[in-house]
VEXZA-710670 format. One record per residue (C-alpha): residue in three letters; y, z, x. Coordinates in steps of 0.02 Angstrom, whole numbers, plus 50000, padded with zeros to 5 digits. Each point is the difference from the previous one (the first is absolute). Example, Ala and Ser with C-alpha at 12.3 -4.5 7.8 and 13.67 -1.06 7.14 Angstrom:
<recs>
REC code north    up  east
REC  ALA 49775 50390 50615
REC  SER 50172 49967 50069
</recs>
This chain:
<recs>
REC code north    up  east
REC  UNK 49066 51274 49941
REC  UNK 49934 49895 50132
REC  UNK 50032 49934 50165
REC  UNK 49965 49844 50087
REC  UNK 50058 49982 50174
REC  UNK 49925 49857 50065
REC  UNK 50027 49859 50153
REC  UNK 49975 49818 49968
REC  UNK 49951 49974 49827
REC  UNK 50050 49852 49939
REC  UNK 49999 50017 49816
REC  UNK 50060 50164 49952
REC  UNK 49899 50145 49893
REC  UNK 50133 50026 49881
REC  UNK 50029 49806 49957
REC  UNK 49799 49992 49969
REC  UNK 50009 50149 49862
REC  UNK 50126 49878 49873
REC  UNK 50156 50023 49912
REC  UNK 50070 50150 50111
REC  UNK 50179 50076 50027
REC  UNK 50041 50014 50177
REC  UNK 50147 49940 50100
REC  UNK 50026 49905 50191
REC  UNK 50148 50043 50076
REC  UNK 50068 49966 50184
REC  UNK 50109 50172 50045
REC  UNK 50110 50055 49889
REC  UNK 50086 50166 50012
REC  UNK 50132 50084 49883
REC  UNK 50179 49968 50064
REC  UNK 50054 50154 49918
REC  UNK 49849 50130 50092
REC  UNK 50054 50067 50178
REC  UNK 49932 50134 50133
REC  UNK 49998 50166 49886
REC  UNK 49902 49897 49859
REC  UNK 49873 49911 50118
REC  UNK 49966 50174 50081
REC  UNK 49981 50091 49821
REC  UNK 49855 49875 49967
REC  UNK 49922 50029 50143
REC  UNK 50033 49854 50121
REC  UNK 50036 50007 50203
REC  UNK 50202 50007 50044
REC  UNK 50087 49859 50040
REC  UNK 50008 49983 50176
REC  UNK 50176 49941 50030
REC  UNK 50164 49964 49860
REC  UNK 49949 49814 50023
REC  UNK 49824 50014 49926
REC  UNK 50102 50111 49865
REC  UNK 50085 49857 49953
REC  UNK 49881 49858 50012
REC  UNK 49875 50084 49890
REC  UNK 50164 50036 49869
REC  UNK 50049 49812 50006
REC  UNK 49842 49891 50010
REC  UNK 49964 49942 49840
REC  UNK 49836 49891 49969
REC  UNK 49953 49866 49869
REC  UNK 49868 50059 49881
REC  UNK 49858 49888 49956
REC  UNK 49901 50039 49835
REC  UNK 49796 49932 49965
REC  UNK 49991 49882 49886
REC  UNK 49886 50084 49898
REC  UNK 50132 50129 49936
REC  UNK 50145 49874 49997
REC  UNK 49963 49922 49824
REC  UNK 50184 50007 49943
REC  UNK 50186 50036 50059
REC  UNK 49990 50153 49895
REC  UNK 49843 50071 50091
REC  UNK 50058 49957 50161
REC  UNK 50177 50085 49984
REC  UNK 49904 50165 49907
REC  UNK 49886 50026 50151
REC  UNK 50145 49955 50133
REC  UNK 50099 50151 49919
REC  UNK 49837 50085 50010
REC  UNK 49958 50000 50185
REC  UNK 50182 49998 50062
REC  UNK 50019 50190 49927
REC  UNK 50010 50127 50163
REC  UNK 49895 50142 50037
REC  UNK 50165 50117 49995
REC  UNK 50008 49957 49825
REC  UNK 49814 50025 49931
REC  UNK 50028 50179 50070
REC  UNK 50161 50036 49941
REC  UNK 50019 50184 49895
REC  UNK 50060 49901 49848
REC  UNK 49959 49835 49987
REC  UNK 49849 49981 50119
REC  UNK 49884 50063 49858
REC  UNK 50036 49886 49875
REC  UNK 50012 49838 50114
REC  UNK 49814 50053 50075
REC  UNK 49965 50006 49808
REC  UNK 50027 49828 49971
REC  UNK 49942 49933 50140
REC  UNK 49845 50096 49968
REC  UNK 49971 49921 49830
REC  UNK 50076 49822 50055
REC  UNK 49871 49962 50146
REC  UNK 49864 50136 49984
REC  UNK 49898 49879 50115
REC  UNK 50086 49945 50149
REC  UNK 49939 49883 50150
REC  UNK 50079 49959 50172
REC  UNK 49973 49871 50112
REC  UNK 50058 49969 50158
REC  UNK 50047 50207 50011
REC  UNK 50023 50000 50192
REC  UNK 50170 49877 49954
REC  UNK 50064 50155 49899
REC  UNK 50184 50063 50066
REC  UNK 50008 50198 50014
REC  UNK 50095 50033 49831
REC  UNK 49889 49900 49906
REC  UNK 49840 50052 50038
REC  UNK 50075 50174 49970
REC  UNK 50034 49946 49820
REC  UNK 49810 49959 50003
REC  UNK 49943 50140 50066
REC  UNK 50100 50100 49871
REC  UNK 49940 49894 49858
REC  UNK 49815 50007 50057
REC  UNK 50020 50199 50026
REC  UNK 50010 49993 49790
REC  UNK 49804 50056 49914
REC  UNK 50036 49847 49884
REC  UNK 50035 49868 50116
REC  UNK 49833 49940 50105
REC  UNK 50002 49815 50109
REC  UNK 49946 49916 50125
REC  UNK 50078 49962 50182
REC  UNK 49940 49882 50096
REC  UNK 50082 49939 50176
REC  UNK 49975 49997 50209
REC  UNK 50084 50119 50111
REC  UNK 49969 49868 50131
REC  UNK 50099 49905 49922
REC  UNK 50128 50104 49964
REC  UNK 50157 49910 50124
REC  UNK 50169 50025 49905
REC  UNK 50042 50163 50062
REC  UNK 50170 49954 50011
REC  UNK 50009 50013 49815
REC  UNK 49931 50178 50016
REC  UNK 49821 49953 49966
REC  UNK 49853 50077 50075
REC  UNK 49815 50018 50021
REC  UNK 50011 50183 49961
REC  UNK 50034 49941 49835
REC  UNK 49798 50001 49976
REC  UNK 49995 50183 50049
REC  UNK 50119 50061 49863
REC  UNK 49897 49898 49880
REC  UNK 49841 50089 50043
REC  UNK 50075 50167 50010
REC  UNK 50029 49996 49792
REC  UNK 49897 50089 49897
REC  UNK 49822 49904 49956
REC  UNK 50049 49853 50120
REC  UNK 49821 49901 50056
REC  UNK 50040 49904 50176
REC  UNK 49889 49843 49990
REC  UNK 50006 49920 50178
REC  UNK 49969 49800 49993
REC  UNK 49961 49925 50166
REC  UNK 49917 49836 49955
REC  UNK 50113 49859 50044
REC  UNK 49992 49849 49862
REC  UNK 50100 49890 50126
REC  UNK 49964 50029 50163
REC  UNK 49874 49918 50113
REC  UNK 49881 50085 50111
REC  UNK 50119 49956 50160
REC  UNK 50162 50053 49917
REC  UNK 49948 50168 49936
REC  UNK 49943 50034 50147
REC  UNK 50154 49974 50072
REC  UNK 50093 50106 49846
REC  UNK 49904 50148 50019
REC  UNK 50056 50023 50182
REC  UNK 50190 49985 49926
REC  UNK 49945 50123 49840
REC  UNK 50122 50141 50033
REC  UNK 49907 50101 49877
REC  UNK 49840 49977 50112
REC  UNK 49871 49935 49847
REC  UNK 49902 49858 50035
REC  UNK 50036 49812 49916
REC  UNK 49830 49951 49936
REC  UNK 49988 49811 49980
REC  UNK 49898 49958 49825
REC  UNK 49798 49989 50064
REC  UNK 50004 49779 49957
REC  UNK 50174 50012 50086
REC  UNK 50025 49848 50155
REC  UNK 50007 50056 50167
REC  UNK 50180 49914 50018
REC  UNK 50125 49989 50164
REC  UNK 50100 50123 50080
REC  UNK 50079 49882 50139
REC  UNK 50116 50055 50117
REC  UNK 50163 49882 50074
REC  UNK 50104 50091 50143
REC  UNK 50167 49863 50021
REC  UNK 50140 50033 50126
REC  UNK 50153 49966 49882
REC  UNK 50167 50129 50028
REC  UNK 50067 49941 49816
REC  UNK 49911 49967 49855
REC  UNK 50058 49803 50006
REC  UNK 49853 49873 49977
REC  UNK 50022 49825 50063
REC  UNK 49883 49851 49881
REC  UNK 49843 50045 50137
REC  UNK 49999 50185 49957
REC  UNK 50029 49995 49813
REC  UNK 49862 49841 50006
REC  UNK 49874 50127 50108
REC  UNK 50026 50135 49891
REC  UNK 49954 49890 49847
REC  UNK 49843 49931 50091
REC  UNK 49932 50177 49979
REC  UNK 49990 49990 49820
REC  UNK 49805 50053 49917
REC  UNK 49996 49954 49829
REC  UNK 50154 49934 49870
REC  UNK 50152 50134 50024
REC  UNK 50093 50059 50188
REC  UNK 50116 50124 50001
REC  UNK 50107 50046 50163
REC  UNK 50069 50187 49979
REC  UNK 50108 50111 50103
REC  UNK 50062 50182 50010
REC  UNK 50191 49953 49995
REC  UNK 50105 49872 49909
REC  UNK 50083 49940 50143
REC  UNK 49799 49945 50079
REC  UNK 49967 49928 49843
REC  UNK 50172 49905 49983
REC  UNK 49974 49927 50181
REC  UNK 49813 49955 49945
REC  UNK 50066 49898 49850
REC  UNK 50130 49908 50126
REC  UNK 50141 50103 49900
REC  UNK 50072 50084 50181
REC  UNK 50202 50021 49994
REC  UNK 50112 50021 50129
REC  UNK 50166 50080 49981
REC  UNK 50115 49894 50086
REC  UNK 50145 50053 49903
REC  UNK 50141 50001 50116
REC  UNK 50147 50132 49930
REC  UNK 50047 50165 49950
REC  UNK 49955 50013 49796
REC  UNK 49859 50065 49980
REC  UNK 50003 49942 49808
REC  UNK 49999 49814 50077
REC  UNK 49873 50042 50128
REC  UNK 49883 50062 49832
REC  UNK 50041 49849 49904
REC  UNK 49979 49880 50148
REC  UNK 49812 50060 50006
REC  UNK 49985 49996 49830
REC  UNK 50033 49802 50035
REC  UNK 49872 49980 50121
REC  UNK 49867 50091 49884
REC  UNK 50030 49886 49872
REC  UNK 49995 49836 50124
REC  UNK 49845 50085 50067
REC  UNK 49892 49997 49839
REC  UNK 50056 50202 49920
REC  UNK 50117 49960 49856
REC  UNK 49953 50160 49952
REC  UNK 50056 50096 50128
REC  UNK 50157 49887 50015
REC  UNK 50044 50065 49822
REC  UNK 49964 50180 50052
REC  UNK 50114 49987 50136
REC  UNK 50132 49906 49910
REC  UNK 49985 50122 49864
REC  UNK 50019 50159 50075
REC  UNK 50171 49944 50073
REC  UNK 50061 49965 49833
REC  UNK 49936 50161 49955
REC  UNK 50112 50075 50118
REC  UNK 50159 49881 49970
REC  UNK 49973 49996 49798
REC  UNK 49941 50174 49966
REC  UNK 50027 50101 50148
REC  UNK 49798 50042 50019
REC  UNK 49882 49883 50124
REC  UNK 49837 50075 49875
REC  UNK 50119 49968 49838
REC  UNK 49833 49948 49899
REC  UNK 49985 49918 49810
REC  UNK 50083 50162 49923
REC  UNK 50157 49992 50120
REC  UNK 50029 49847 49941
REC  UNK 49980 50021 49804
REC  UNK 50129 50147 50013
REC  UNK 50124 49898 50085
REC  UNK 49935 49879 49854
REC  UNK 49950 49835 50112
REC  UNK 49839 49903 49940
REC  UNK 49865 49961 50100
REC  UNK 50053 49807 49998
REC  UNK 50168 50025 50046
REC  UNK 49938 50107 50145
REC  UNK 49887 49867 50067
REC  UNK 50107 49864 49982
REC  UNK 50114 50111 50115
REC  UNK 49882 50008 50132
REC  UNK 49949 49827 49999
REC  UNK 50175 49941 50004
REC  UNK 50020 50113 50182
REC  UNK 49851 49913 50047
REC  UNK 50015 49853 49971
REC  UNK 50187 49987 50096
REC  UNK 49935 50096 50147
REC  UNK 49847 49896 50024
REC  UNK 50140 49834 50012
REC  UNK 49974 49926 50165
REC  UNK 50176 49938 50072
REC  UNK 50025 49903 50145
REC  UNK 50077 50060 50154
REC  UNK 50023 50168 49887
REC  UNK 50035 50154 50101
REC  UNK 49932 50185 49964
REC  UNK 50173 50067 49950
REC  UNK 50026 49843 49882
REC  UNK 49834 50037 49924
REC  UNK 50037 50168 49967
REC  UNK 50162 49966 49904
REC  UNK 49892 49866 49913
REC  UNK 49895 50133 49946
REC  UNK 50125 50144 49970
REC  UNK 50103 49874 49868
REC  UNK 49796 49954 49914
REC  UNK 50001 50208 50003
REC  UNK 50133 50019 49889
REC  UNK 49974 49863 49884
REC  UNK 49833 50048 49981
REC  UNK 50063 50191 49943
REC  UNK 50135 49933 49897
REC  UNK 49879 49915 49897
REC  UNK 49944 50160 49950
REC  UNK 50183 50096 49959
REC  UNK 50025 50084 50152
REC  UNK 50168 50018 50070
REC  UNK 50038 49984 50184
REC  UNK 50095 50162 50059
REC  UNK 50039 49918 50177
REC  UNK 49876 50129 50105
REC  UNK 49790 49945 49960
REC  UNK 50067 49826 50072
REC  UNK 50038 50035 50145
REC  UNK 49859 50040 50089
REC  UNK 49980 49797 50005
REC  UNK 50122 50019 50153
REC  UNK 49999 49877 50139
REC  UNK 49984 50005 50158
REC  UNK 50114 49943 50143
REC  UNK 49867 50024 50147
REC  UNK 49846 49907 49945
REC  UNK 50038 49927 49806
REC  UNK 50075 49841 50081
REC  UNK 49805 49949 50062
REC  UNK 49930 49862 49900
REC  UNK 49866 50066 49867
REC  UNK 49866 49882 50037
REC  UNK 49804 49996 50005
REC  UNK 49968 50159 49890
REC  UNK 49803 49977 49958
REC  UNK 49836 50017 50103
REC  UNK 49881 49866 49982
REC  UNK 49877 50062 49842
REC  UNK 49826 49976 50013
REC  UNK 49977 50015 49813
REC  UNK 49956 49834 49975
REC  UNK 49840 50019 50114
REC  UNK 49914 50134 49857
REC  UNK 49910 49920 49859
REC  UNK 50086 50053 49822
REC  UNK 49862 50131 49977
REC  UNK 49994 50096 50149
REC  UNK 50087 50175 49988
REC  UNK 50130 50046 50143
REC  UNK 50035 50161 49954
REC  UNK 50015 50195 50036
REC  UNK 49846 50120 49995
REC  UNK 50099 50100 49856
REC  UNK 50034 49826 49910
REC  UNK 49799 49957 50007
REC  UNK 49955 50164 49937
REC  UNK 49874 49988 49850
REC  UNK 49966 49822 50050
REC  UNK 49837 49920 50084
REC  UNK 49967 49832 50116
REC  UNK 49880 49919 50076
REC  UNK 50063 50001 50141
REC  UNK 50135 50122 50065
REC  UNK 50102 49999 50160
REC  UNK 50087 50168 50069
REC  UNK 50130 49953 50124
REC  UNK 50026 50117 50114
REC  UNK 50171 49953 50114
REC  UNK 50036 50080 50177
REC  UNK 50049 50208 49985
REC  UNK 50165 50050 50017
REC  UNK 50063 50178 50016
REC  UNK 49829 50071 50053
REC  UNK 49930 49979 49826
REC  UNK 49840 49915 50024
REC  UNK 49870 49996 49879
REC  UNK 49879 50055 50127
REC  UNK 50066 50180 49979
REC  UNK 50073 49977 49829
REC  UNK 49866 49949 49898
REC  UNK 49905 50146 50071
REC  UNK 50147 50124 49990
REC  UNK 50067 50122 49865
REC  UNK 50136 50019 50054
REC  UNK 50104 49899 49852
REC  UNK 49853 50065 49874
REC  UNK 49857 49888 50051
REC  UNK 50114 49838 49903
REC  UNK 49978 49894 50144
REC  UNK 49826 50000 49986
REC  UNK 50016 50005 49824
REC  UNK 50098 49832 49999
REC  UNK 49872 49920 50120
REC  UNK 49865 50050 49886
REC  UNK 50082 49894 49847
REC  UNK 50015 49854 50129
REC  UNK 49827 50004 50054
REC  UNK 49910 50040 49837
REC  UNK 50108 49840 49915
REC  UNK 49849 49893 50073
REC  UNK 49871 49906 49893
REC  UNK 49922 49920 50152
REC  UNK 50078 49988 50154
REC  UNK 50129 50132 50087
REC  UNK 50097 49942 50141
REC  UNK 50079 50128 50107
REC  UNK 50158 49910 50116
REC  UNK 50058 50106 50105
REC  UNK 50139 50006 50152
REC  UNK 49910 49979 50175
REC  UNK 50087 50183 50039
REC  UNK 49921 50052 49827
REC  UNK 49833 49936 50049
REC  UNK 49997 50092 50174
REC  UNK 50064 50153 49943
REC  UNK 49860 50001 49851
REC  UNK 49861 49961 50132
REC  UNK 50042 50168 50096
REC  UNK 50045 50096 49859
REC  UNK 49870 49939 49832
REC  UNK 49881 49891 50101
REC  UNK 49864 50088 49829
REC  UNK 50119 49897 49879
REC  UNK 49983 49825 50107
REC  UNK 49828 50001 49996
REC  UNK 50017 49969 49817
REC  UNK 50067 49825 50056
REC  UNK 49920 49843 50081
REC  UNK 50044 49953 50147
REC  UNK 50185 49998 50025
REC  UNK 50081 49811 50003
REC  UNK 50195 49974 50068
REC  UNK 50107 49886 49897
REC  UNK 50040 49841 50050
REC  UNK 50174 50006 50107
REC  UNK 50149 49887 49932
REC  UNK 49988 49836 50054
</recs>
């Protein structure tokens, strides 16, 4: 078996070999696998009941290449495939016979995008690989491995290497980067190897913006400034957190709600995601408290709902019907009228779909005497969508992941709660991730990288990296609002 740990590349080893199995999966873990299992197999404790649980209950989609996705049939055989757990490929009885068919199913197995791989799983790999019979090829970055709340790690490359007539092939030569850029990746490479720029690569830009903003809300000046720094035909404008990258897009919400339900206060911000240019989040939102009125369960997901025997369609039109009723501007409307406006679209909405009221999930729409009488007016910040061109990307460093620009934009805001990048992307003291996830940002560039960081951020990272800012020009402020 081999391995291919590598920073940077842009087209991957195992795509350039042809028609492979493999699989790309953001973290998924096993709901059913808890502390005595994960230590069995040799991983690190949990360290509290709450990472117990959130490694249980995160559940990932899986994403399959295209190349072994020729039918539905295919696609569901090797789903059932992967999705087997380690505890049953060694189990007395049965664990013999399902490594047998595996065995003889996919004798030659490749992985991409390894580093991705939740705990559990890459056990089941590691278990299948440990077979004479089975040989493959796994190909990934450990700098890029940043969805360790999903239980992935970098360490994943060290179990691989560990197995019997493993070959560790280390690929260093960047197919993306410029000269500037992996220059400035290699001082964020966590696993300390060097990002080697192609020899005809360009030189490039690593620019660096310091701005003085306290929230992540652009006026038409700053969003037009950061566009002016697009090199070539694509911009993307990436952040650690949703919340940055909300306020980037102009999609900031404020809770206003003025009341005591909490169920109201959810739904109310539901409304201003969906005014603010996030239907999908709306519906999340909007969904979950159905979930909870309907079913009993905020995660009730698509097999919750086929066991209390409601289609998808019915379900939807549900949703959109609370939506669409709460998002009703009235005049001269006040906050308790709105929630009794909403508490009535509530239960028509889950009658639609057989449930009975029982006179108790209702009445956590309660009103309230003290401040419910306000008037519910101006709900919505001002976006600043509009000021992005339709192919610019205003997104997360996790959503970017596996995608390149020309030009790419890390917004750094002002620090809060001592956690400044100046010591975290430096520290292991969460694993190494943050540096990890600044990595991904950086290494996203095709020409130009543009580091914006919080005047606080800035001085801190003179004093404490003033080696990584001499990977930069000059530094140049951002334009104030006018």
């Amino acid at each position: 078996m081999s391995i291919f740990p590598f920073p940077g590349i842009q087209h991957h080893a195992a795509h350039d070999i042809g028609h492979h199995i493999g699989h790309r999966t953001r973290p998924r873990e096993d709901p059913i696998h808890g502390q005595k299992e994960r230590e069995e197999l040799g991983g690190e404790p949990y360290s509290s009941e709450h990472d117990r649980k959130r490694y249980q209950t995160r559940i990932g989609d899986t994403r399959y290449p295209k190349a072994c996705d020729h039918t539905g049939k295919a696609r569901k055989q090797l789903r059932a495939h992967i999705e087997l757990d380690p505890v049953s490929l060694r189990h007395k009885e049965h664990g013999p016979r399902i490594r047998d068919i595996l065995k003889r199913r996919f004798p030659v197995v490749f992985i991409d995008e390894v580093q991705d791989t939740g705990f559990f799983l890459a056990r089941t790999f590691l278990a299948l690989f440990s077979e004479e019979q089975v040989s493959g090829l796994v190909v990934g970055d450990p700098n890029q491995a940043i969805y360790g709340f999903g239980g992935a790690s970098p360490s994943i490359f060290d179990d691989f290497e560990k197995l019997s007539g493993a070959r560790a092939l280390k690929l260093t030569l960047s197919q993306r980067c410029p000269k500037a850029v992996a220059r400035v990746a290699t001082q964020l490479s966590a696993s300390g190897h060097t990002v080697e720029p192609l020899p005809g690569a360009v030189d490039g830009f690593a620019s660096l913006v310091v701005h003085d903003l306290n929230t992540p809300k652009l006026t038409q000046q700053h969003a037009n400034y950061m566009r002016s720094l697009l090199h070539g035909q694509s911009l993307a404008v990436i952040a650690r957190r949703s919340s940055t990258a909300n306020g980037l897009r102009g999609e900031l919400v404020r809770d206003e709600f003025q009341g005591k339900s909490k169920a109201a206060r959810r739904l109310n911000l539901g409304v201003q995601h969906l005014l603010g240019g996030d239907p999908r989040e709306a519906f999340r939102i909007v969904e979950t408290e159905l979930g909870r009125v309907v079913l009993g369960d905020e995660r009730a997901g698509a097999e919750a709902l086929r066991e209390a025997g409601i289609s998808p369609a019915r379900w939807r039109a549900a949703i959109f019907g609370v939506l669409t009723n709460a998002a009703k501007c009235v005049a001269g409307e006040s906050w308790n009228e709105w929630v009794g406006r909403v508490r009535a679209a509530v239960k028509v909405a889950a009658e639609s779909v057989d449930w009975t009221d029982d006179g108790r999930v209702l009445k956590s729409y309660m009103v309230c005497n003290k401040t419910g009488n306000s008037a519910r007016l101006g709900l919505i910040d001002v976006a600043v969508t509009s000021h992005w061109n339709a192919a610019d990307t205003i997104a997360t460093v996790h959503k970017v992941k596996g995608a390149e620009f020309d030009t790419v934009v890390l917004f750094v805001p002002k620090a809060t709660r001592g956690k400044c990048p100046s010591v975290q992307w430096w520290s292991d003291e969460d694993g190494g991730e943050e540096r990890r996830i600044a990595f991904v940002a950086a290494s996203r560039a095709k020409l130009r990288f543009v580091l914006c960081l919080h005047t606080s951020v800035f001085e801190a990272m003179k004093q404490a990296r003033p080696d990584f800012l001499a990977c930069f020009a000059a530094p140049v402020s951002m334009p104030s609002a006018s």
